[in-house]
VEXROPA-339675 format. One record per residue (C-alpha): residue number from 1; residue in one letter; x, y, z. Coordinates in nm, 3 decimals, always signed. Last residue first. Layout:
BEGIN
<node><num>NUM</num><residu>A</residu><xx>X</xx><yy>Y</yy><zz>Z</zz></node>
...
//
This chain:
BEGIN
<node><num>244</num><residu>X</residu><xx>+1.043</xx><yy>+0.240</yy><zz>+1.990</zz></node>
<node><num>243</num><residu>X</residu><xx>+1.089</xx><yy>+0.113</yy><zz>+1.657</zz></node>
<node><num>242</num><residu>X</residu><xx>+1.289</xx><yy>+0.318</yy><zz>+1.405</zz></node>
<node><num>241</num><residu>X</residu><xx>+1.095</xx><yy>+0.403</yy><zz>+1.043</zz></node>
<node><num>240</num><residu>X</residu><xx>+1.220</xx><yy>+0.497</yy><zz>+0.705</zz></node>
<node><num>239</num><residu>X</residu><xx>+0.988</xx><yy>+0.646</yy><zz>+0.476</zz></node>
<node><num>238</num><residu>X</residu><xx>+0.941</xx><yy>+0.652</yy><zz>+0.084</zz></node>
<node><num>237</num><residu>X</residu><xx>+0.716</xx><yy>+0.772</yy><zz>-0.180</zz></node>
<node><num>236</num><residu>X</residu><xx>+0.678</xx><yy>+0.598</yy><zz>-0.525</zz></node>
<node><num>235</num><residu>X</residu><xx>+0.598</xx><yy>+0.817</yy><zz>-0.801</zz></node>
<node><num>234</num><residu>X</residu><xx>+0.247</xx><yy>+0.819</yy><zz>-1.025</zz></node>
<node><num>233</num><residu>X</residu><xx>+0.120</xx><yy>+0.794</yy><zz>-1.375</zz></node>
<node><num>232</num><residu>X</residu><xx>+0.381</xx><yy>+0.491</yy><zz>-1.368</zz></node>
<node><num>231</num><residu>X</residu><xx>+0.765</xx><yy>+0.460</yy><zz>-1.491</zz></node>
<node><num>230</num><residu>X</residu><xx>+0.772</xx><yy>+0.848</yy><zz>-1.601</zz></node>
<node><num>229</num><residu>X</residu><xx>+1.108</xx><yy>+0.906</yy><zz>-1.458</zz></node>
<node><num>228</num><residu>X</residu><xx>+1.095</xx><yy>+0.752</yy><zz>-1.153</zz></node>
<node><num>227</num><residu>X</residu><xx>+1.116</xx><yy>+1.078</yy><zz>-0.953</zz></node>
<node><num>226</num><residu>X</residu><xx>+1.115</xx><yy>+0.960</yy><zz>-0.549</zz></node>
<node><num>225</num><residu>X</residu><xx>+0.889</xx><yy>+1.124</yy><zz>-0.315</zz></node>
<node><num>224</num><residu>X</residu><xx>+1.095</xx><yy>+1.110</yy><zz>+0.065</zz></node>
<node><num>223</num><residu>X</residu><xx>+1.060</xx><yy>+1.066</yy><zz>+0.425</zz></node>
<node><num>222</num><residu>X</residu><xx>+1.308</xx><yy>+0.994</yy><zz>+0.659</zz></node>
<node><num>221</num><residu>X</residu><xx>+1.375</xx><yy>+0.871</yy><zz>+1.020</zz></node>
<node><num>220</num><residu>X</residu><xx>+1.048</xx><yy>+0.846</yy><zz>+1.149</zz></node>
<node><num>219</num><residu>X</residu><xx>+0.983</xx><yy>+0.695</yy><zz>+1.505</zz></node>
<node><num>218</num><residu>X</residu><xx>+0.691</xx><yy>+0.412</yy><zz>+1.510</zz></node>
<node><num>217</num><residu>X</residu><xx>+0.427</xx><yy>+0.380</yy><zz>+1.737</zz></node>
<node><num>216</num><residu>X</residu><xx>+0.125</xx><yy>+0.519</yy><zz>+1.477</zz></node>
<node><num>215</num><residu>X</residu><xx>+0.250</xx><yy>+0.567</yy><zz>+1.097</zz></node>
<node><num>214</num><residu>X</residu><xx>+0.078</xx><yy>+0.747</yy><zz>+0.791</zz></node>
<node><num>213</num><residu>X</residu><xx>+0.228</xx><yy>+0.660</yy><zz>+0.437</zz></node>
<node><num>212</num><residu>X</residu><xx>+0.042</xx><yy>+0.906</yy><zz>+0.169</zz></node>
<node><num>211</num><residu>X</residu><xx>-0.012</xx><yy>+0.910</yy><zz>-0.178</zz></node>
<node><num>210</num><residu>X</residu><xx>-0.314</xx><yy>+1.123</yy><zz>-0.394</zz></node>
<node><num>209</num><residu>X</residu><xx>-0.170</xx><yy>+1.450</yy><zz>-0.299</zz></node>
<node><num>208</num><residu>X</residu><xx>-0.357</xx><yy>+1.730</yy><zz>-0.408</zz></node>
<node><num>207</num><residu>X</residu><xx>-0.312</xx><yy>+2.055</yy><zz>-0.686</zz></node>
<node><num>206</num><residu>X</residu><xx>-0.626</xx><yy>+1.941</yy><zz>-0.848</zz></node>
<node><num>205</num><residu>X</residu><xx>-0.493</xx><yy>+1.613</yy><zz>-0.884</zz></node>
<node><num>204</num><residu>X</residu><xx>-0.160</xx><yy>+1.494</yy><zz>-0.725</zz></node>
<node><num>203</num><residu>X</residu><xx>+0.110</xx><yy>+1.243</yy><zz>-0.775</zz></node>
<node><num>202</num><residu>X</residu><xx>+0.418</xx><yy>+1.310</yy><zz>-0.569</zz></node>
<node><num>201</num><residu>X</residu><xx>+0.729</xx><yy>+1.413</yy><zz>-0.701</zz></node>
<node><num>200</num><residu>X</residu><xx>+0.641</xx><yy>+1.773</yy><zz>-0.606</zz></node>
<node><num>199</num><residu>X</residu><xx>+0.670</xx><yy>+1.636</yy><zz>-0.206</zz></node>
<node><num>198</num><residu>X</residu><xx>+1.089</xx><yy>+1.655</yy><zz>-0.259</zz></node>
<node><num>197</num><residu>X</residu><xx>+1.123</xx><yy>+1.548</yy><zz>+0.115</zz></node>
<node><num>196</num><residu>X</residu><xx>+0.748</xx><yy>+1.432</yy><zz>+0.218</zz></node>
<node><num>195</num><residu>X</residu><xx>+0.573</xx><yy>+1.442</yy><zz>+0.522</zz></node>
<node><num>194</num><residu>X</residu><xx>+0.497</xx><yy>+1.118</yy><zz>+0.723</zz></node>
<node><num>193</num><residu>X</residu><xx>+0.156</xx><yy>+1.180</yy><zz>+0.817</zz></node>
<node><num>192</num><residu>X</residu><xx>+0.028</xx><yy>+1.097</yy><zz>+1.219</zz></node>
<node><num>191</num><residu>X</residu><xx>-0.200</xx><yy>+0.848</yy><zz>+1.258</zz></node>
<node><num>190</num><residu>X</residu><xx>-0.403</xx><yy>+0.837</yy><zz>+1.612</zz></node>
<node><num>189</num><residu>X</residu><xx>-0.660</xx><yy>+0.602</yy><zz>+1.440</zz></node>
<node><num>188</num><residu>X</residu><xx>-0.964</xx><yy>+0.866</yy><zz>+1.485</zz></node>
<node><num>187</num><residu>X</residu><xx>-0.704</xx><yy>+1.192</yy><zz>+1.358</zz></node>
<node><num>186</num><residu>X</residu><xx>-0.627</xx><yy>+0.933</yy><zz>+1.078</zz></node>
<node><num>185</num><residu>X</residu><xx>-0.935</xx><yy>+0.916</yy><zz>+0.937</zz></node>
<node><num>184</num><residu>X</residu><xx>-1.031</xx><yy>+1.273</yy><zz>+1.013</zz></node>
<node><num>183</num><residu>X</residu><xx>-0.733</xx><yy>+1.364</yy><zz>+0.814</zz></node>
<node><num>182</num><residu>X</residu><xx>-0.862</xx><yy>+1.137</yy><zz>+0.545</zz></node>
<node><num>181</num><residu>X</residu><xx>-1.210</xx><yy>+1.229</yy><zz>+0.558</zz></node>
<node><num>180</num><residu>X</residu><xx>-1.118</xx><yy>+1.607</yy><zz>+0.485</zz></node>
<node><num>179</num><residu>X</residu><xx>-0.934</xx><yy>+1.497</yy><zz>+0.183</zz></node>
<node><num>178</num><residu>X</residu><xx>-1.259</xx><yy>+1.361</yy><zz>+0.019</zz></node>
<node><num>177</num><residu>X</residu><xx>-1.368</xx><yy>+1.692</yy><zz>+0.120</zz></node>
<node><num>176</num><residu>X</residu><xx>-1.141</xx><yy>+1.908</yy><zz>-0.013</zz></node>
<node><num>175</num><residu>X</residu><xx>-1.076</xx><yy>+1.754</yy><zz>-0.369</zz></node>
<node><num>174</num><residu>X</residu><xx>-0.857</xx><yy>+1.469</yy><zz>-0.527</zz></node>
<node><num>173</num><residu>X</residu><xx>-0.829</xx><yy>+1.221</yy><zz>-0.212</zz></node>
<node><num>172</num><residu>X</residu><xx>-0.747</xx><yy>+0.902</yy><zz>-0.395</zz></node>
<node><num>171</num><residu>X</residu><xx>-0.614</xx><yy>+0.732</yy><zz>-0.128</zz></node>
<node><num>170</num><residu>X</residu><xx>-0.311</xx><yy>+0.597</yy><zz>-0.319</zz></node>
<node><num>169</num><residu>X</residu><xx>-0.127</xx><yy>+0.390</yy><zz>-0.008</zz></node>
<node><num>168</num><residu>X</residu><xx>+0.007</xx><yy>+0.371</yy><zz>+0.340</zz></node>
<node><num>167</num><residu>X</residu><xx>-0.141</xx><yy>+0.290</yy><zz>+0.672</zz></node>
<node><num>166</num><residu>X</residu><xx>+0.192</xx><yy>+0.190</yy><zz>+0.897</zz></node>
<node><num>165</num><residu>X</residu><xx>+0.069</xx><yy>+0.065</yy><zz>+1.239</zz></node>
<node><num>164</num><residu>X</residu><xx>+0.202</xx><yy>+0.016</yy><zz>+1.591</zz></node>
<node><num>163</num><residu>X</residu><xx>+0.016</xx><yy>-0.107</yy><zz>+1.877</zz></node>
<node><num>162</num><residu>X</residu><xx>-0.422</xx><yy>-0.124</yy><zz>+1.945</zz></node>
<node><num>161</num><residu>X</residu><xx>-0.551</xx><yy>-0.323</yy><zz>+1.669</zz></node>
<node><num>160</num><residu>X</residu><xx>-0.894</xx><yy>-0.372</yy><zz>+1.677</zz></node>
<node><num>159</num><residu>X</residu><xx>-0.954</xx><yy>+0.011</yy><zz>+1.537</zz></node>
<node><num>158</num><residu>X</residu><xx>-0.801</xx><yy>-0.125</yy><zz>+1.200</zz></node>
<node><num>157</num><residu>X</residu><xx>-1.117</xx><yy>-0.316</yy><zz>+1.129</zz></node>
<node><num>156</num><residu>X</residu><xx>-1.400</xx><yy>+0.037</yy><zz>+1.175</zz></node>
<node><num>155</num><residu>X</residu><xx>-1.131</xx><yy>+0.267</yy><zz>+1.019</zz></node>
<node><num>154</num><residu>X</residu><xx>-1.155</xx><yy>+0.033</yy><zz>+0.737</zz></node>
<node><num>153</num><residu>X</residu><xx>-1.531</xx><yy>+0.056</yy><zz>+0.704</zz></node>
<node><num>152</num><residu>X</residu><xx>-1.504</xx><yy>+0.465</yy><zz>+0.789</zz></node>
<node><num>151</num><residu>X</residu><xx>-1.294</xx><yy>+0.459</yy><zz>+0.484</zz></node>
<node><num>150</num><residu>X</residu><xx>-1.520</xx><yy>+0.301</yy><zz>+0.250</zz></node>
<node><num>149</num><residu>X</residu><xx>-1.848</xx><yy>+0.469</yy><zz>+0.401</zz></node>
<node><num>148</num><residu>X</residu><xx>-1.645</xx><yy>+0.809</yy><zz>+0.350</zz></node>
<node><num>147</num><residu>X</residu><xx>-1.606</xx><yy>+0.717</yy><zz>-0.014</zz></node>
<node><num>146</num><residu>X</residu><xx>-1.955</xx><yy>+0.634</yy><zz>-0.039</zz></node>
<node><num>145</num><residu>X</residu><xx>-2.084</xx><yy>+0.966</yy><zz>+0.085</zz></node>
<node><num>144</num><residu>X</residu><xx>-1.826</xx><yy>+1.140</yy><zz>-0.167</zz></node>
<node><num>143</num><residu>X</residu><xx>-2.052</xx><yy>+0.987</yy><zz>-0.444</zz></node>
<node><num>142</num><residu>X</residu><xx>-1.812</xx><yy>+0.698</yy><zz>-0.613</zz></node>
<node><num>141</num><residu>X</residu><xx>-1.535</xx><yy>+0.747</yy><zz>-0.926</zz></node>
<node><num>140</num><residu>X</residu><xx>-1.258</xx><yy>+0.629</yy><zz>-0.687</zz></node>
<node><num>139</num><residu>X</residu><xx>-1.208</xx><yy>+0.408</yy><zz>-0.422</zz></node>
<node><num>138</num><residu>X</residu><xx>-0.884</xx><yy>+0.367</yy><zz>-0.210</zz></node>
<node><num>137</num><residu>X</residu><xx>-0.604</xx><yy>+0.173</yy><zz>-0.278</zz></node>
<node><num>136</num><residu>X</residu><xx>-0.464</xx><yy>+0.098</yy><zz>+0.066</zz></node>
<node><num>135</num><residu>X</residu><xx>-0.177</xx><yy>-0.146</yy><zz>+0.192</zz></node>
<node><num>134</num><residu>X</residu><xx>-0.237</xx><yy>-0.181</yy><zz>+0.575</zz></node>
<node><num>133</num><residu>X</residu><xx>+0.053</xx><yy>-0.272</yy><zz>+0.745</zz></node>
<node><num>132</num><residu>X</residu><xx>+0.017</xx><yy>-0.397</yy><zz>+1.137</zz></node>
<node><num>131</num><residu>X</residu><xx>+0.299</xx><yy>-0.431</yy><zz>+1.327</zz></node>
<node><num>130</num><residu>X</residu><xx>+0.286</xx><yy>-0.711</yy><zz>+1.622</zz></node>
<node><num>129</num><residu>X</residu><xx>+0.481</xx><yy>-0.637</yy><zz>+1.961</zz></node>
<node><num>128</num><residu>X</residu><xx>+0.802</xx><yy>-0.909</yy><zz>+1.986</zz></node>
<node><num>127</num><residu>X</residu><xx>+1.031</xx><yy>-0.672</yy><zz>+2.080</zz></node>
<node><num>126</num><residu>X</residu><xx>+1.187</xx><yy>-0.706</yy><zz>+1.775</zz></node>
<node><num>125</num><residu>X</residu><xx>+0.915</xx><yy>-0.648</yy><zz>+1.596</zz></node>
<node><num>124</num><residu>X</residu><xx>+0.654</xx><yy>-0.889</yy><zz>+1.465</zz></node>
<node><num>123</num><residu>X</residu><xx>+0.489</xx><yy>-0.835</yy><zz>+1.125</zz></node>
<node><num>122</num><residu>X</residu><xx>+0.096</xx><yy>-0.820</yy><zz>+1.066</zz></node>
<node><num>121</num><residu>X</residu><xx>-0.054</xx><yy>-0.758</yy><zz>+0.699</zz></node>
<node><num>120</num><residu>X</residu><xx>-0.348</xx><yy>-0.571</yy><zz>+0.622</zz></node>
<node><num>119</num><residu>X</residu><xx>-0.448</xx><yy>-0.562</yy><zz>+0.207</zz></node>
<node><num>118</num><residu>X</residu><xx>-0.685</xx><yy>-0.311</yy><zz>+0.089</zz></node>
<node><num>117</num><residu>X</residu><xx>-0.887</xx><yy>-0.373</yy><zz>-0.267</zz></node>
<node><num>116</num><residu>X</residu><xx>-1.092</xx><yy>-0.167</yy><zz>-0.451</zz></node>
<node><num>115</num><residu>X</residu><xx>-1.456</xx><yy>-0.295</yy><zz>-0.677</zz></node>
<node><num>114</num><residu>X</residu><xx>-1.509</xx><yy>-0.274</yy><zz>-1.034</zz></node>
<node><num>113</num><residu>X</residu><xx>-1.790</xx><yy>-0.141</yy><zz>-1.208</zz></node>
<node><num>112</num><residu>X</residu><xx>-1.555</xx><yy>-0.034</yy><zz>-1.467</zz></node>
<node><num>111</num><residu>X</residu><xx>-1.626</xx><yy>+0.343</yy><zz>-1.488</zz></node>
<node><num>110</num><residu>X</residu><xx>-1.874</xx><yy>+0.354</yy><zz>-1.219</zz></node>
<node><num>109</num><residu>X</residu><xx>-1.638</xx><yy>+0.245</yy><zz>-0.928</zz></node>
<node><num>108</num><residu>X</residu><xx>-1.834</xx><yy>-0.032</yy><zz>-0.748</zz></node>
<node><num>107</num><residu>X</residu><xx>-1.878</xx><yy>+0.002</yy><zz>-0.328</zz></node>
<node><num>106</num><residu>X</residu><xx>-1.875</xx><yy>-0.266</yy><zz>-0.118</zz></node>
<node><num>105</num><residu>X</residu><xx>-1.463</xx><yy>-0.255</yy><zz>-0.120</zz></node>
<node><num>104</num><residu>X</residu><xx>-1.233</xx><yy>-0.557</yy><zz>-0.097</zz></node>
<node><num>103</num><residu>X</residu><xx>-1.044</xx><yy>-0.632</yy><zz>+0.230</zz></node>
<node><num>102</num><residu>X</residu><xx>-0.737</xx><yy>-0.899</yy><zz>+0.179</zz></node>
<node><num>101</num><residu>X</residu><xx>-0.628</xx><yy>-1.004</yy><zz>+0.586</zz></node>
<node><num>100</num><residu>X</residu><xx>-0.269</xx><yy>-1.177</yy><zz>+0.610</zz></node>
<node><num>99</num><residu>X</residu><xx>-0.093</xx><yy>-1.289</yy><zz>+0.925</zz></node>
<node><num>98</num><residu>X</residu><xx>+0.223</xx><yy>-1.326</yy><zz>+1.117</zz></node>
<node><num>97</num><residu>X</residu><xx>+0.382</xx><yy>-1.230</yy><zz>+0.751</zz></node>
<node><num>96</num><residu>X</residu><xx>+0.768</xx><yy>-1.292</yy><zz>+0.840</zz></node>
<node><num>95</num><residu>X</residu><xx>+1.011</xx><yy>-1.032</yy><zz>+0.661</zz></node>
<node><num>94</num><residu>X</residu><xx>+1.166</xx><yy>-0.954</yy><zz>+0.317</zz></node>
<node><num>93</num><residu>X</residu><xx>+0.852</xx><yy>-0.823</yy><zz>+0.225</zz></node>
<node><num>92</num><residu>X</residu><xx>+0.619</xx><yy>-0.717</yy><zz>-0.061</zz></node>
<node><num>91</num><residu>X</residu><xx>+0.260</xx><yy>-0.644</yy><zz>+0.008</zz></node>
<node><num>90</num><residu>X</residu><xx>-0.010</xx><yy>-0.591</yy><zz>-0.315</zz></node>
<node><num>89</num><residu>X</residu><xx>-0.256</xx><yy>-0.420</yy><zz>-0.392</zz></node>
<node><num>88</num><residu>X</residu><xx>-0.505</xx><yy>-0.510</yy><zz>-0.683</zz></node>
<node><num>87</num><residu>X</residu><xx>-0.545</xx><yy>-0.696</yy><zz>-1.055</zz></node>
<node><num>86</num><residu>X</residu><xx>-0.512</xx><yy>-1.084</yy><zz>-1.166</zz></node>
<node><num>85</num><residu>X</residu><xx>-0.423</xx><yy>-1.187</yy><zz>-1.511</zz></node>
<node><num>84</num><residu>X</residu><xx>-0.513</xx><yy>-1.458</yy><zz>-1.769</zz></node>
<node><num>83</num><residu>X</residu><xx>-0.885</xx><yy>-1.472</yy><zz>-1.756</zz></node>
<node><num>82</num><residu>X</residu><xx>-0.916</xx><yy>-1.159</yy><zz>-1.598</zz></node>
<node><num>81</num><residu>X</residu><xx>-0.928</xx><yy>-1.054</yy><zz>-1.227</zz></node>
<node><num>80</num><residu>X</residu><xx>-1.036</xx><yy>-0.798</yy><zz>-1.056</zz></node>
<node><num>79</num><residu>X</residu><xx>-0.979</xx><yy>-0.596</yy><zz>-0.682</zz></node>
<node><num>78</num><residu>X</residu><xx>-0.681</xx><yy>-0.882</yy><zz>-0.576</zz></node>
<node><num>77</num><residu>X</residu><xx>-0.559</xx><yy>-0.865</yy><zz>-0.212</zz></node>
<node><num>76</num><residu>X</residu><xx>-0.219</xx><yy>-0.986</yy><zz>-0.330</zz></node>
<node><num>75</num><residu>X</residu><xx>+0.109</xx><yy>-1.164</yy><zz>-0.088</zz></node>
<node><num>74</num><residu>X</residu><xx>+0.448</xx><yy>-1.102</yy><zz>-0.146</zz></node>
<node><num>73</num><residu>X</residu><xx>+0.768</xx><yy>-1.259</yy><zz>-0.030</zz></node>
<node><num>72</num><residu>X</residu><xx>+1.079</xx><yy>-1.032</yy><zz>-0.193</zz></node>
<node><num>71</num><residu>X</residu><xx>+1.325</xx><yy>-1.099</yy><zz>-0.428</zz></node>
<node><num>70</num><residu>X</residu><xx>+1.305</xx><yy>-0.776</yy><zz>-0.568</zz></node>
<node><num>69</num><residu>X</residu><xx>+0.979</xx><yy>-0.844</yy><zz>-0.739</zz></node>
<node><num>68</num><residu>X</residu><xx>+1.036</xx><yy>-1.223</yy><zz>-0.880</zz></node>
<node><num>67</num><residu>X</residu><xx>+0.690</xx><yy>-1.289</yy><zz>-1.014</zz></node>
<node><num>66</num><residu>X</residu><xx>+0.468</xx><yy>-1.611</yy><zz>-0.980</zz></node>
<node><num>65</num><residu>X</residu><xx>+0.256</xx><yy>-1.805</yy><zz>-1.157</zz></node>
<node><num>64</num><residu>X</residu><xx>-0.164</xx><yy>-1.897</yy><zz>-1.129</zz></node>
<node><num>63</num><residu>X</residu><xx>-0.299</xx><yy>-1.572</yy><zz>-1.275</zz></node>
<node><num>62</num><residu>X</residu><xx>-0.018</xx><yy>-1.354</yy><zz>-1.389</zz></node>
<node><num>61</num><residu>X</residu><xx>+0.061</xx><yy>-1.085</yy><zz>-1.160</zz></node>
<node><num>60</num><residu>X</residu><xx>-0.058</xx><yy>-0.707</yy><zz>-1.202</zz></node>
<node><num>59</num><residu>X</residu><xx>+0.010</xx><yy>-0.411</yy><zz>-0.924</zz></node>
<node><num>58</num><residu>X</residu><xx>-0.238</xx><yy>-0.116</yy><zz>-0.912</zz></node>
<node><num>57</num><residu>X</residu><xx>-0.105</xx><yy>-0.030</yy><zz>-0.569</zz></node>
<node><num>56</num><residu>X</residu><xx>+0.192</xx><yy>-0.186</yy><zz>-0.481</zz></node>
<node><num>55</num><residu>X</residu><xx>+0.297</xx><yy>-0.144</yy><zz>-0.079</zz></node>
<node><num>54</num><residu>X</residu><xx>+0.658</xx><yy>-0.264</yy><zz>-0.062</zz></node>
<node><num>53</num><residu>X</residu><xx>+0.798</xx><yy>-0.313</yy><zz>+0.292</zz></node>
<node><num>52</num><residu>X</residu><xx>+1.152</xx><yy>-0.440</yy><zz>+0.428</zz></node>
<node><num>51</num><residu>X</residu><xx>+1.341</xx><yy>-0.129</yy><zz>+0.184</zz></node>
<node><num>50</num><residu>X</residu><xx>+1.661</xx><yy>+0.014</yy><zz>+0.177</zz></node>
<node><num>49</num><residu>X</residu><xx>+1.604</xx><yy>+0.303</yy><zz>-0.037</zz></node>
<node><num>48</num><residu>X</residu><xx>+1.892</xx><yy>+0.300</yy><zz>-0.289</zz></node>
<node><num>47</num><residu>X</residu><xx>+1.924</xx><yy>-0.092</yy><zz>-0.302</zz></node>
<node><num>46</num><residu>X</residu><xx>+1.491</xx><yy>-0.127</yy><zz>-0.323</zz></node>
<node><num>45</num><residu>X</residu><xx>+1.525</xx><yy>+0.181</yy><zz>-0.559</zz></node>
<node><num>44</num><residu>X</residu><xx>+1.709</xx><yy>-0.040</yy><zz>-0.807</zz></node>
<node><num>43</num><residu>X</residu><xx>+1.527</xx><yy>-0.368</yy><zz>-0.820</zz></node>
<node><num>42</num><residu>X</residu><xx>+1.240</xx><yy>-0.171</yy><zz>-0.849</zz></node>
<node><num>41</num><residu>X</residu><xx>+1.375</xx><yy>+0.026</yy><zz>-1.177</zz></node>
<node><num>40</num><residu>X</residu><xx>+1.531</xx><yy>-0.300</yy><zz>-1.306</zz></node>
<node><num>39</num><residu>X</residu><xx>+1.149</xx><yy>-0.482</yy><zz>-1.247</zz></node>
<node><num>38</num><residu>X</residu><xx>+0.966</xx><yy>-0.167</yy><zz>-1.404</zz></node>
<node><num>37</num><residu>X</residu><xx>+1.175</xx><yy>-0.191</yy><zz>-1.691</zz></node>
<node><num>36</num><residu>X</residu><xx>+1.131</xx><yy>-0.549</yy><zz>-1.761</zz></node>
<node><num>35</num><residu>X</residu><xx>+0.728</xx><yy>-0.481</yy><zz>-1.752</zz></node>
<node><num>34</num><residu>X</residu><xx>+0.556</xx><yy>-0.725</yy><zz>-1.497</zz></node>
<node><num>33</num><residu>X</residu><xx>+0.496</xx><yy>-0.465</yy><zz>-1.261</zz></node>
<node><num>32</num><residu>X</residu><xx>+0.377</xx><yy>-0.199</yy><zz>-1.481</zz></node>
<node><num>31</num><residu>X</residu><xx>-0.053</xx><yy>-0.225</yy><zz>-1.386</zz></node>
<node><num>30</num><residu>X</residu><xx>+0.017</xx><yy>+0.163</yy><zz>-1.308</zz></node>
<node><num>29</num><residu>X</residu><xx>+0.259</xx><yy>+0.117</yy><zz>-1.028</zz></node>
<node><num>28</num><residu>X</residu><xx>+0.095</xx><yy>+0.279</yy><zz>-0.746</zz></node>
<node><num>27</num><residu>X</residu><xx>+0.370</xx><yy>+0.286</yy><zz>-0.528</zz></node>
<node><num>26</num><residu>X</residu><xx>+0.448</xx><yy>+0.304</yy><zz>-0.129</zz></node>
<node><num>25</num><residu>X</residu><xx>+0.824</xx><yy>+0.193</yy><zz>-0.022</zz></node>
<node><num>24</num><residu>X</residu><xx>+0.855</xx><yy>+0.168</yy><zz>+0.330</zz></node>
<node><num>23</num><residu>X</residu><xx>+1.180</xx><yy>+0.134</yy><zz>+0.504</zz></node>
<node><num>22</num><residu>X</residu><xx>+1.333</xx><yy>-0.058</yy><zz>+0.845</zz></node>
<node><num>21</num><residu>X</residu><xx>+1.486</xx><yy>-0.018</yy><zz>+1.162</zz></node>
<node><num>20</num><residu>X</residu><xx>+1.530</xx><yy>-0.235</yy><zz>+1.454</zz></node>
<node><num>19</num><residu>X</residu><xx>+1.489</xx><yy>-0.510</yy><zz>+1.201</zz></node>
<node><num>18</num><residu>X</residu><xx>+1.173</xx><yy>-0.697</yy><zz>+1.113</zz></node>
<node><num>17</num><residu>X</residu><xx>+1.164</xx><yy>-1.084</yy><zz>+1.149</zz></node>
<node><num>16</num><residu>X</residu><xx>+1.299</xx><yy>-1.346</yy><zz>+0.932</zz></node>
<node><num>15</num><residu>X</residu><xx>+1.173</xx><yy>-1.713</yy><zz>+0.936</zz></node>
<node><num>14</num><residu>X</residu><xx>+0.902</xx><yy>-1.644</yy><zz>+0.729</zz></node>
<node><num>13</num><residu>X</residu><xx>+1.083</xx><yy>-1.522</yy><zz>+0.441</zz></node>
<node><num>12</num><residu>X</residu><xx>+0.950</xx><yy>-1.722</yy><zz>+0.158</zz></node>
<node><num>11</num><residu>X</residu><xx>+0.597</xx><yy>-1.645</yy><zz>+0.150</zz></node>
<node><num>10</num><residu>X</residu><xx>+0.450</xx><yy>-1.614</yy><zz>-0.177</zz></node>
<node><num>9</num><residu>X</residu><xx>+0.128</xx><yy>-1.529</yy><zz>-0.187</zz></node>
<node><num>8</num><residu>X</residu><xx>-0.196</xx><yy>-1.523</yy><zz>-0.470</zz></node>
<node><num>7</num><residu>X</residu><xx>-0.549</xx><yy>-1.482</yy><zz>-0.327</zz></node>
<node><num>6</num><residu>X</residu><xx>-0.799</xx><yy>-1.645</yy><zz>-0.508</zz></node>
<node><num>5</num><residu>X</residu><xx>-1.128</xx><yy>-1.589</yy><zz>-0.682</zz></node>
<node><num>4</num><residu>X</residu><xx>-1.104</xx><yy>-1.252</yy><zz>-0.751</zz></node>
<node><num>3</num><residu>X</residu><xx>-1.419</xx><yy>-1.079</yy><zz>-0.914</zz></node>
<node><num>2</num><residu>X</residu><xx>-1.441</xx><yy>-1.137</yy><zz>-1.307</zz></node>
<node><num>1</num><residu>X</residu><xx>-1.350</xx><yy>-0.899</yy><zz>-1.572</zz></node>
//
């Protein structure tokens, strides 16, 4: 397994601009995203849960070729790739990307020795203020201490940005005090947590969450854990936001 060496987009909506109100889908899809099933399953929660935003967590593309994921532009922040294959988050939109910014981790996960990848994506709306997305998967397998680091390191870059924000992904919080950080980590950004209809669809460990979608600026409309019937080790969670 190699570290990324590119950063693989496809931006084919850049003429289109967020609507007055728009959806979130957040999934960790398990490396499944160039499985047939996966791609009739997306295809059909994207036209059940109307959706301008796909945060992929765990998401596969072949190195060098694209995918057809709802018909959406998509852009990768890549955490490995192989000689065939790359690894990581990625965005999926049916909306202009103003800008694109992959973050990998310092820190290694033991297991592989691999890093984890954020991606932060800005998208007007209509009133012309910028949205800023960050796609999280955060690190696993690390000292607590280094998970904070982590965090604290994307708190640090998301600070900058001082309008609306969605900050969505598998945070990996399985005990107390990993979990602790994250509401701290929001409480600093001014997130608030979009809580979940149906929240026993969502993955957990140790009787915790692992997903979340947090929002700043933004009224919610719904929020909802969708069963995907055993698709990935985890469900896709949902929310539907209103601009101010």
């Amino acid at each position: 397994m190699l570290k990324p060496l590119s950063l693989p987009q496809h931006l084919c909506h850049q003429d289109t601009y967020l609507e007055q109100s728009f959806g979130v889908l957040c999934w960790n899809t398990q490396k499944k995203t160039l499985d047939r099933r996966f791609q009739y399953r997306l295809w059909s929660l994207v036209h059940q849960y109307p959706s301008a935003m796909l945060l992929l967590q765990e998401a596969k593309l072949p190195l060098g070729q694209r995918i057809n994921l709802a018909g959406l532009s998509y852009a990768m922040a890549p955490n490995i790739q192989t000689a065939s294959h790359q690894y990581g988050v990625l965005t999926a939109s049916n909306c202009h990307f103003s800008e694109l910014e992959p973050l990998l981790s310092h820190s290694r996960e033991l297991r592989f020795a691999t890093h984890k990848s954020a991606m932060l994506s800005w998208h007007l709306l209509p009133d012309g203020r910028p949205l800023l997305v960050a796609n999280v998967h955060a690190v696993n397998f690390v000292h607590h201490r280094r998970f904070w680091a982590e965090m604290e390191e994307l708190r640090g870059r998301l600070h900058h940005h001082s309008g609306p924000m969605v900050v969505a992904g598998d945070f990996n919080v399985w005990n107390h005090k990993r979990n602790g950080y994250l509401a701290a980590f929001a409480k600093e950004l001014g997130l608030t947590q979009a809580v979940m209809e149906n929240p026993h669809h969502i993955k957990s460990m140790f009787r915790l969450p692992l997903d979340f979608i947090f929002y700043r600026g933004l009224t919610l409309e719904a929020a909802i854990a969708i069963d995907t019937d055993v698709i990935s080790d985890h469900n896709p969670i949902y929310a539907r936001f209103a601009t101010h």
